[in-house]
PDB file of N, CA, C and O in Angstrom, chain B, residues numbered from 101:
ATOM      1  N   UNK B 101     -31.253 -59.182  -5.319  1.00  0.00           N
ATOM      2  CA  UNK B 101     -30.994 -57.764  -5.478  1.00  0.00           C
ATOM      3  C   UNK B 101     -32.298 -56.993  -5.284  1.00  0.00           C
ATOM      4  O   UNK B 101     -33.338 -57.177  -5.917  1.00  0.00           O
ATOM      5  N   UNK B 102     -32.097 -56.144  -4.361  1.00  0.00           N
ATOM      6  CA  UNK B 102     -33.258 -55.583  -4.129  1.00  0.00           C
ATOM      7  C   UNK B 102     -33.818 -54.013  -5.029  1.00  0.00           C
ATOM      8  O   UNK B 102     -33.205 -53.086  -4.501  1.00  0.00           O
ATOM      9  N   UNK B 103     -34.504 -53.614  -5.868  1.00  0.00           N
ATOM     10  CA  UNK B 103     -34.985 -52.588  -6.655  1.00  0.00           C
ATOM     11  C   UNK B 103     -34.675 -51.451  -5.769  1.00  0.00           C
ATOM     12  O   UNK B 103     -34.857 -51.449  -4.552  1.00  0.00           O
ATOM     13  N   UNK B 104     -34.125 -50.346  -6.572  1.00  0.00           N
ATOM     14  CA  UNK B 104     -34.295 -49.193  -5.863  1.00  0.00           C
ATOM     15  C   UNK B 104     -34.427 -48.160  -6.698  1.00  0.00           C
ATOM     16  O   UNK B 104     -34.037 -47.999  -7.854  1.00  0.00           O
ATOM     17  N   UNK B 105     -35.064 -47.439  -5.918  1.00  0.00           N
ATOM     18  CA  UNK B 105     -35.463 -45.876  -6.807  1.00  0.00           C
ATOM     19  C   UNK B 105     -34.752 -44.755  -6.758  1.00  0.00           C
ATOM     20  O   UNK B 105     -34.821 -44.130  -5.700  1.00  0.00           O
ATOM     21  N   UNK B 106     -34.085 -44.323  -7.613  1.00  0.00           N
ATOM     22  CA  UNK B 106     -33.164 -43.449  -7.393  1.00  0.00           C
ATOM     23  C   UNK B 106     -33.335 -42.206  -7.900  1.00  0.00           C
ATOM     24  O   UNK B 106     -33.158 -41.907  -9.081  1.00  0.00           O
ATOM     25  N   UNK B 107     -33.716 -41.386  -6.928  1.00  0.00           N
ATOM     26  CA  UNK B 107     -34.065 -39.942  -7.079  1.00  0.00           C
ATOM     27  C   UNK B 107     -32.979 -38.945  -7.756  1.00  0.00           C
ATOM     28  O   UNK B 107     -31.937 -38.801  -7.117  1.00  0.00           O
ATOM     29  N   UNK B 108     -33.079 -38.399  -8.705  1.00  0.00           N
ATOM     30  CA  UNK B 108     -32.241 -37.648  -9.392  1.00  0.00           C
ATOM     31  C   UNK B 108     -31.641 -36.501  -8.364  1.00  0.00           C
ATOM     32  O   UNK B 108     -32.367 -36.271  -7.397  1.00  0.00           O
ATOM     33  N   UNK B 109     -30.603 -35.870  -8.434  1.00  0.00           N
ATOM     34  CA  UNK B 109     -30.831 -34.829  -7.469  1.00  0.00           C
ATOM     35  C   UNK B 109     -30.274 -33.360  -8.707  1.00  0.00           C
ATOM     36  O   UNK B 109     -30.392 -32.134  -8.713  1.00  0.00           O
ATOM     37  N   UNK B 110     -29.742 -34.264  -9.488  1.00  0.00           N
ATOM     38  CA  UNK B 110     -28.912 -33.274 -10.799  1.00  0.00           C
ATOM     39  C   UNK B 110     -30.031 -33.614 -12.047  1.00  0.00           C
ATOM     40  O   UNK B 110     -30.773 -34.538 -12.381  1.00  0.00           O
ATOM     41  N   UNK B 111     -29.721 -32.492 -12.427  1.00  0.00           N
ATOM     42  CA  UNK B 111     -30.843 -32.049 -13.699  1.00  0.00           C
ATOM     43  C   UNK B 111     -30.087 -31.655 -15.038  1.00  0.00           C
ATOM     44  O   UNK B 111     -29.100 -30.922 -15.079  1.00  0.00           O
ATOM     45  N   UNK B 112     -30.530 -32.087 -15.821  1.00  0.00           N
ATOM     46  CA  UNK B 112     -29.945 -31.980 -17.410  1.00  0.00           C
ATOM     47  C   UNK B 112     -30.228 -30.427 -17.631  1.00  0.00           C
ATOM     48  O   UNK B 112     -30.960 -29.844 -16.832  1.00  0.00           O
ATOM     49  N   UNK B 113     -29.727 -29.832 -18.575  1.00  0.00           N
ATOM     50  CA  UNK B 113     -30.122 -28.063 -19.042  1.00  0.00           C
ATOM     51  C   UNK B 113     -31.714 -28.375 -19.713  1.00  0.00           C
ATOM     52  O   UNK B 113     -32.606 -27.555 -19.932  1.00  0.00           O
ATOM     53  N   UNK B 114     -31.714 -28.789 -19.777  1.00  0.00           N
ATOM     54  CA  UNK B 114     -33.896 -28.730 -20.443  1.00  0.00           C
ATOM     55  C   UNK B 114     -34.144 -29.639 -19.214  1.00  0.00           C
ATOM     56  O   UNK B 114     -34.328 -30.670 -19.861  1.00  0.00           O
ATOM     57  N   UNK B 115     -34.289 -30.037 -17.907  1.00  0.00           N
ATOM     58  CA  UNK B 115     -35.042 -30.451 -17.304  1.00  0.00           C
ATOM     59  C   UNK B 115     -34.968 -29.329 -16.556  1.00  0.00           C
ATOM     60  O   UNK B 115     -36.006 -29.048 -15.957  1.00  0.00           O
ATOM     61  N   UNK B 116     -33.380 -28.082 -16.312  1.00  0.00           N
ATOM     62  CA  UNK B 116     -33.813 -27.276 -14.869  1.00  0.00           C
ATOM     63  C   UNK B 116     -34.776 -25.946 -15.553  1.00  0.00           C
ATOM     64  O   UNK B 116     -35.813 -25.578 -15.001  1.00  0.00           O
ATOM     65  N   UNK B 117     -34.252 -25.310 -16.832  1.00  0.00           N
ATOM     66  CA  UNK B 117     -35.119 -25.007 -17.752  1.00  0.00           C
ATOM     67  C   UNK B 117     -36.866 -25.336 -17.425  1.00  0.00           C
ATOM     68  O   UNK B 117     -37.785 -24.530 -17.274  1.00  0.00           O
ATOM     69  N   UNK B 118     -36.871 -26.377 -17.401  1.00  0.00           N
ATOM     70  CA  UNK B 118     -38.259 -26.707 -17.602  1.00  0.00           C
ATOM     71  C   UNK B 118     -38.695 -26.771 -15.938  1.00  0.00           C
ATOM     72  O   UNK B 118     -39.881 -26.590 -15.662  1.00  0.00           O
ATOM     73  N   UNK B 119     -37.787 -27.012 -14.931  1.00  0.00           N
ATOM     74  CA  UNK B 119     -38.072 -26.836 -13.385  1.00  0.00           C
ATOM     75  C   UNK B 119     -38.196 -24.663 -13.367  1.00  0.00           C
ATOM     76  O   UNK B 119     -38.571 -23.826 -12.546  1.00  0.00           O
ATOM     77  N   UNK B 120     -37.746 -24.640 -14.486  1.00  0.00           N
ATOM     78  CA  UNK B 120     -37.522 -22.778 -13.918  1.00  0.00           C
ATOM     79  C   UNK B 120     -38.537 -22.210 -14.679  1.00  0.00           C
ATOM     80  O   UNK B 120     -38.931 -21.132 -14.234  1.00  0.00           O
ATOM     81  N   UNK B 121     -39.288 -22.757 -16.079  1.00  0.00           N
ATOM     82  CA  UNK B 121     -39.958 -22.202 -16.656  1.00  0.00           C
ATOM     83  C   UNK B 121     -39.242 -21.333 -17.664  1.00  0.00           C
ATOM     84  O   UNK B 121     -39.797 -20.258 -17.893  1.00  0.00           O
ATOM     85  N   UNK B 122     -38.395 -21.523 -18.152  1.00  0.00           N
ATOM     86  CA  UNK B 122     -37.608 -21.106 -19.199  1.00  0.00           C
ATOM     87  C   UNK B 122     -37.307 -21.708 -20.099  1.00  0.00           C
ATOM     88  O   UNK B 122     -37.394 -22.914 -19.868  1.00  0.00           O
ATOM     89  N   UNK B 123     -36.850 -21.389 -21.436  1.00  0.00           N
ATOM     90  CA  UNK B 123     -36.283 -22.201 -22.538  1.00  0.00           C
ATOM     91  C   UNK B 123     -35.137 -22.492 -22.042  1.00  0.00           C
ATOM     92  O   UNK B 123     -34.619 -21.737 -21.220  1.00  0.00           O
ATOM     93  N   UNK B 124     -34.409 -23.875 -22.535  1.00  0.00           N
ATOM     94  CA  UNK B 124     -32.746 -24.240 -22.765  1.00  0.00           C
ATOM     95  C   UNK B 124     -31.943 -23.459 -23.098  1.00  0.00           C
ATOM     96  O   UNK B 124     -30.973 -23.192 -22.390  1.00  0.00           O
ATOM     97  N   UNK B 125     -32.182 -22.875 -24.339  1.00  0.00           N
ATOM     98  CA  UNK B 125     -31.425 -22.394 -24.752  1.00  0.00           C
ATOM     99  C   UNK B 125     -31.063 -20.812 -24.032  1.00  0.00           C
ATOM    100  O   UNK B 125     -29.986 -20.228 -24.150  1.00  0.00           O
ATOM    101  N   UNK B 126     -32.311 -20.301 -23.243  1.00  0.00           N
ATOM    102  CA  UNK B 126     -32.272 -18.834 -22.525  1.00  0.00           C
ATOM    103  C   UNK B 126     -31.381 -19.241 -20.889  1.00  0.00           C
ATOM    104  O   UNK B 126     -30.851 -18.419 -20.141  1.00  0.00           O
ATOM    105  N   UNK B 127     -31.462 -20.872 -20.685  1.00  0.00           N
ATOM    106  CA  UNK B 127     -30.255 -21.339 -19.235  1.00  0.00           C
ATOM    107  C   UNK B 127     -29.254 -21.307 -20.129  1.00  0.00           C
ATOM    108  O   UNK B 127     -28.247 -21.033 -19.477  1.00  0.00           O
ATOM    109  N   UNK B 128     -28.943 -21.447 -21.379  1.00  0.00           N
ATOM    110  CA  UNK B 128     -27.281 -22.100 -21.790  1.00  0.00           C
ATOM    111  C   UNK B 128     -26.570 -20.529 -21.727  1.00  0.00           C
ATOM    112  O   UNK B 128     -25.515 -20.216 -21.174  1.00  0.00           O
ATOM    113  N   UNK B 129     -27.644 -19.550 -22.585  1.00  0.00           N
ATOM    114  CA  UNK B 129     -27.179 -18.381 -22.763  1.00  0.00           C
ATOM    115  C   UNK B 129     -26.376 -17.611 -21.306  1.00  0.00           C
ATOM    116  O   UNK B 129     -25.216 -17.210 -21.214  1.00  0.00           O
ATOM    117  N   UNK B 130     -27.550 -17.595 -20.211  1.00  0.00           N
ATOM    118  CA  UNK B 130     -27.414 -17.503 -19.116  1.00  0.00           C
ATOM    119  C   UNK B 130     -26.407 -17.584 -18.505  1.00  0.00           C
ATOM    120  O   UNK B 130     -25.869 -16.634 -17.937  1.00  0.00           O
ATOM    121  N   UNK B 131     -25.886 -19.041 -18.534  1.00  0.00           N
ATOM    122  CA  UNK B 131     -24.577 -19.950 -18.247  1.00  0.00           C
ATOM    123  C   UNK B 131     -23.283 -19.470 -18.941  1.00  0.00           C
ATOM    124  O   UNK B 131     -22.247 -19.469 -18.277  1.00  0.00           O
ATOM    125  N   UNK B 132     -23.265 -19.057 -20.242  1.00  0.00           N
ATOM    126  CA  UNK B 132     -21.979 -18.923 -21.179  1.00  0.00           C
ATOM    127  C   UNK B 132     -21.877 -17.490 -20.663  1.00  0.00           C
ATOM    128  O   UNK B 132     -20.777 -17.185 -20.203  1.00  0.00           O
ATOM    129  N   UNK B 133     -23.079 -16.315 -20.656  1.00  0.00           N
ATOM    130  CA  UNK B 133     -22.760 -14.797 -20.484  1.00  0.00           C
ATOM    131  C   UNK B 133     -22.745 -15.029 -19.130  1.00  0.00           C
ATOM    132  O   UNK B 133     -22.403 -13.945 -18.657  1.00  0.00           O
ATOM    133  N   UNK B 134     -22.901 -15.744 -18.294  1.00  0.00           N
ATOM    134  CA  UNK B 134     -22.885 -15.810 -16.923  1.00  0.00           C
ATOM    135  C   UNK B 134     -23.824 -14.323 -16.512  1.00  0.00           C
ATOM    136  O   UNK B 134     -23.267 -13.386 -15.941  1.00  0.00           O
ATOM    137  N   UNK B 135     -24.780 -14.297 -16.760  1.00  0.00           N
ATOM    138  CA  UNK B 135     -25.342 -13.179 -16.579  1.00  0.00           C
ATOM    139  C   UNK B 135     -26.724 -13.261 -15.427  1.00  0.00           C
ATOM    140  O   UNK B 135     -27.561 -12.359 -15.428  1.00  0.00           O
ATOM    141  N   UNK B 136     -26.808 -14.232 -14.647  1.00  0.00           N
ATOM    142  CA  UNK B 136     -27.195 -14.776 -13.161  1.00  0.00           C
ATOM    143  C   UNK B 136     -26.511 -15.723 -12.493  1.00  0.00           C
ATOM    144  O   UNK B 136     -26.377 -16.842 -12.989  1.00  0.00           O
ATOM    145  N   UNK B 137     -26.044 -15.437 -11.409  1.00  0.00           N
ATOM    146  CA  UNK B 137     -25.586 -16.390 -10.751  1.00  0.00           C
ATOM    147  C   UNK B 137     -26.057 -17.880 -10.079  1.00  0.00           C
ATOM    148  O   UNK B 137     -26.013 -18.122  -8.873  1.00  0.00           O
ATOM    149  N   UNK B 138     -26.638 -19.072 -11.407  1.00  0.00           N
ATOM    150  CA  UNK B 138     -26.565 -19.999 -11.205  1.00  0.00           C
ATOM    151  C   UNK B 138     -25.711 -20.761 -11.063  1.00  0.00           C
ATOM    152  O   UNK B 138     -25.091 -20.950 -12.109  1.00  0.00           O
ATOM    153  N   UNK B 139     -25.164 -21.636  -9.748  1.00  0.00           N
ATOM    154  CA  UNK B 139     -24.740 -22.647  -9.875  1.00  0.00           C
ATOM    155  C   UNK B 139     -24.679 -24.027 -10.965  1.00  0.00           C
ATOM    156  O   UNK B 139     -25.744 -24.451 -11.414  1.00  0.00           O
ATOM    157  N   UNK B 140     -23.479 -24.629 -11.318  1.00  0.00           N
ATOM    158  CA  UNK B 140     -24.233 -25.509 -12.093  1.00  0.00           C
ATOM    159  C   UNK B 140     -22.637 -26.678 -11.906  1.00  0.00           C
ATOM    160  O   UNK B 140     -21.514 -26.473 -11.444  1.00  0.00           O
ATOM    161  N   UNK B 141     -23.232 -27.750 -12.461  1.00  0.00           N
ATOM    162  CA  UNK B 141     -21.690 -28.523 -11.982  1.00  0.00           C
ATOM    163  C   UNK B 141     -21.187 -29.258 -13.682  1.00  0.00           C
ATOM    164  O   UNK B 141     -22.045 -29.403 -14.553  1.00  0.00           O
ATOM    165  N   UNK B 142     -19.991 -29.576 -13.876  1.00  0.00           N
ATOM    166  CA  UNK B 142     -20.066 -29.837 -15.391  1.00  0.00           C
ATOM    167  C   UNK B 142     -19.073 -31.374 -14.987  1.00  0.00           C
ATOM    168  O   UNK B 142     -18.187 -31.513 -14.144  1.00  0.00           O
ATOM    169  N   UNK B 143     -19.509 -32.121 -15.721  1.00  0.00           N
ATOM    170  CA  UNK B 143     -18.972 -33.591 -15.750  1.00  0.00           C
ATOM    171  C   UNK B 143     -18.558 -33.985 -16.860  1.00  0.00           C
ATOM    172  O   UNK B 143     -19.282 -34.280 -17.811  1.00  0.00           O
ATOM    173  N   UNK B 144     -16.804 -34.041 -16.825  1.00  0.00           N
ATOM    174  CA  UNK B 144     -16.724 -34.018 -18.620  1.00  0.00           C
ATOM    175  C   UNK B 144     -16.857 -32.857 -19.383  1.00  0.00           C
ATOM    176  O   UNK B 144     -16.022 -31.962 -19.248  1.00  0.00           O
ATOM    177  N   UNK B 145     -18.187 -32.691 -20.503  1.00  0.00           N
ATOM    178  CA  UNK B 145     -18.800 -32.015 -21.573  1.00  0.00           C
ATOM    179  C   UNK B 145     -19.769 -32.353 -20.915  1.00  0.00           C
ATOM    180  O   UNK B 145     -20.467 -32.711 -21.864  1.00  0.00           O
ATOM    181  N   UNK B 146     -20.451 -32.550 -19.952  1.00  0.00           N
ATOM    182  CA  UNK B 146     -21.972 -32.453 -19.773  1.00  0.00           C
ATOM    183  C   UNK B 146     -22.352 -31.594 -18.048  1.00  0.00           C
ATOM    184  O   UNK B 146     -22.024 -31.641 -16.862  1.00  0.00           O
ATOM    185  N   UNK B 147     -23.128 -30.966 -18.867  1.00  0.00           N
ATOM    186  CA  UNK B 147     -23.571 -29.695 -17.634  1.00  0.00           C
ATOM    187  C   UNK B 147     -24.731 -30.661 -16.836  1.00  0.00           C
ATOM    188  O   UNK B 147     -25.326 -31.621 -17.324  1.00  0.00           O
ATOM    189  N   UNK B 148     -24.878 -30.054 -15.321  1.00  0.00           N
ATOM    190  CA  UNK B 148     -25.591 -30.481 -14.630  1.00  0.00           C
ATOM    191  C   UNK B 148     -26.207 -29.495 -13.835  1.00  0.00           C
ATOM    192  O   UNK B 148     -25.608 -28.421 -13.900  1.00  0.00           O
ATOM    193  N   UNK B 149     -27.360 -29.493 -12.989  1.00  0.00           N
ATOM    194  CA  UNK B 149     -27.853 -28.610 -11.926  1.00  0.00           C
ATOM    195  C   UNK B 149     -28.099 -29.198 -10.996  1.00  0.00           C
ATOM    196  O   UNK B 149     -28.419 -30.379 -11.137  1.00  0.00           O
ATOM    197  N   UNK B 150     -28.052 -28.672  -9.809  1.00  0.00           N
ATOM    198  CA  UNK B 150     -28.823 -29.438  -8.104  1.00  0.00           C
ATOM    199  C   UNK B 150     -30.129 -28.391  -8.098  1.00  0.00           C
ATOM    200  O   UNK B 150     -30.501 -27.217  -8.118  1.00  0.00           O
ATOM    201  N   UNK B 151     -30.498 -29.745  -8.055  1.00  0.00           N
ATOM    202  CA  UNK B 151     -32.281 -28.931  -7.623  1.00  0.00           C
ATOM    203  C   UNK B 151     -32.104 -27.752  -6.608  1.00  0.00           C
ATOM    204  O   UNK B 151     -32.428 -26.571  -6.733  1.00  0.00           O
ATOM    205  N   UNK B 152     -31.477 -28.428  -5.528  1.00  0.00           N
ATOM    206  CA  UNK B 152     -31.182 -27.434  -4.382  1.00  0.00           C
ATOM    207  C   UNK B 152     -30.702 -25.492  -4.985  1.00  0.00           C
ATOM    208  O   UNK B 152     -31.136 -24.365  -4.749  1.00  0.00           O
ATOM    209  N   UNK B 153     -29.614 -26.093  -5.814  1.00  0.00           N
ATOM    210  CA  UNK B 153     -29.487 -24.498  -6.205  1.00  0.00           C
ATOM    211  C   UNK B 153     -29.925 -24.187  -7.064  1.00  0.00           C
ATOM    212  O   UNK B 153     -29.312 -23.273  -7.615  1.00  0.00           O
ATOM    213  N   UNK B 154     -31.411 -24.747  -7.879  1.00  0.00           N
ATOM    214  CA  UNK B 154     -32.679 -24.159  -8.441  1.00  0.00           C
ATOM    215  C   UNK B 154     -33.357 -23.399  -7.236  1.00  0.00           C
ATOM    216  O   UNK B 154     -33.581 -22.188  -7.263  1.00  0.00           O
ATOM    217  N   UNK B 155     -33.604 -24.070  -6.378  1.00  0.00           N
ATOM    218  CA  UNK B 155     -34.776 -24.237  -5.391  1.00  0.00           C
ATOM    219  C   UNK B 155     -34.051 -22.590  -4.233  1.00  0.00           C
ATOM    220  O   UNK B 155     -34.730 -21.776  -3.608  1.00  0.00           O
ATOM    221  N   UNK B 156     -32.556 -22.662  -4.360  1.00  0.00           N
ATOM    222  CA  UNK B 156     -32.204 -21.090  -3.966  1.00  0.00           C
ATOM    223  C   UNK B 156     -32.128 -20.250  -4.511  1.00  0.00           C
ATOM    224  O   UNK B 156     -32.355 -19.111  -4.102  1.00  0.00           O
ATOM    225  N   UNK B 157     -31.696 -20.650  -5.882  1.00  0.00           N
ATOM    226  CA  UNK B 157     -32.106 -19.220  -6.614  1.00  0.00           C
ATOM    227  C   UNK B 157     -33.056 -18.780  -6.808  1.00  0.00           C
ATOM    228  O   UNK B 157     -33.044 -17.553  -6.899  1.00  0.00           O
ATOM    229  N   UNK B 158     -34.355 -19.465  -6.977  1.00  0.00           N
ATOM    230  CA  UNK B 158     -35.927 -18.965  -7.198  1.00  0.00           C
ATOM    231  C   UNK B 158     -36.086 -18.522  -5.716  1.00  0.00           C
ATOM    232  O   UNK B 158     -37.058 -17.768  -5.680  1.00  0.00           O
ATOM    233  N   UNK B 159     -35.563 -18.663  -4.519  1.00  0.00           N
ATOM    234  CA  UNK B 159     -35.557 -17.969  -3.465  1.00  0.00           C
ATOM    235  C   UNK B 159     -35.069 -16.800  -3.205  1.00  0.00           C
ATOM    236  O   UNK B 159     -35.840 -15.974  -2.715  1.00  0.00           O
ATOM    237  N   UNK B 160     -34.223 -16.571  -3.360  1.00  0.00           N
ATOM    238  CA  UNK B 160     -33.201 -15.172  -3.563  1.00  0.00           C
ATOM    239  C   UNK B 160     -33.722 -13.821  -4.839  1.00  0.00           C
ATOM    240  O   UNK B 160     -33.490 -12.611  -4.843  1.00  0.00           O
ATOM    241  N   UNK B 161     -34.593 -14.823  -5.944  1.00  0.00           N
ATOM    242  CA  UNK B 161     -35.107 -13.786  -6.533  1.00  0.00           C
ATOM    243  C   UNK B 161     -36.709 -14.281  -6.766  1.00  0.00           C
ATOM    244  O   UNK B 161     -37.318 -14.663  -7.765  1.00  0.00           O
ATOM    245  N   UNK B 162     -37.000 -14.129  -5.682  1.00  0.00           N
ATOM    246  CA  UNK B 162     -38.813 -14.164  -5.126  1.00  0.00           C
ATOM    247  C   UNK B 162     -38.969 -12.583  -4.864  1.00  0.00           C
ATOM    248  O   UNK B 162     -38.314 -12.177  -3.904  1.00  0.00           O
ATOM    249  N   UNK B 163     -39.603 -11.785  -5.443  1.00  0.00           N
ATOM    250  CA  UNK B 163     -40.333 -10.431  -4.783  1.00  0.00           C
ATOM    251  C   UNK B 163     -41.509 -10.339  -3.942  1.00  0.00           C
ATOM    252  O   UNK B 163     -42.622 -10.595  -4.402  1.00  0.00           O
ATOM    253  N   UNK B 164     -41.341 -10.007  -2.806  1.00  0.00           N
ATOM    254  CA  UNK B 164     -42.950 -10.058  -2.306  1.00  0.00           C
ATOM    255  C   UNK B 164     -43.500  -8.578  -3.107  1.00  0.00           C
ATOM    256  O   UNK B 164     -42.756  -7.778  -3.675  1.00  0.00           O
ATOM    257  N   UNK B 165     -44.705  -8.488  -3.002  1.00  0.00           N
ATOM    258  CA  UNK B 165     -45.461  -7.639  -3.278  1.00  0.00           C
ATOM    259  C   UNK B 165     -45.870  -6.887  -2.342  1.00  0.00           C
ATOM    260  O   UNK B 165     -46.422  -7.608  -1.510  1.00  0.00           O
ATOM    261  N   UNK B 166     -45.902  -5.469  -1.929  1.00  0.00           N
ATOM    262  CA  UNK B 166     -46.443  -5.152  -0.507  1.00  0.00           C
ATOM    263  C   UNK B 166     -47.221  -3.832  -0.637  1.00  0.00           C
ATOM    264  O   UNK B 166     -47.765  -3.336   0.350  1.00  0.00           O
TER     265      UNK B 166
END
């Protein structure tokens, strides 16, 4: 059997939190008031994120400065 490394691609609520620079509890709030439009996927009772739709939303709300 050969070892393999398996890259996460889904994120727990305190790991995307901590990919966004926010508290948990300010993504859960987020999530329940739905008050940004993050994506998020739920399995069961357990919430998940794709990096990917971290990685667009910090795109979509990037300001340049000019």
């Amino acid at each position: 059997m050969k070892n393999k490394t398996i890259t996460p691609t889904l994120l727990s609520t305190e790991d995307a939190a901590i990919y966004l620079g926010i508290s948990a509890r300010t993504l859960e709030t987020w999530r329940c008031k739905q008050r940004y439009d993050i994506p998020y996927v739920r399995i069961g009772s357990v919430v998940r994120y794709k990096i990917s739709d971290l990685d667009d939303y910090i795109s979509k709300n990037t300001i340049i400065a000019s």
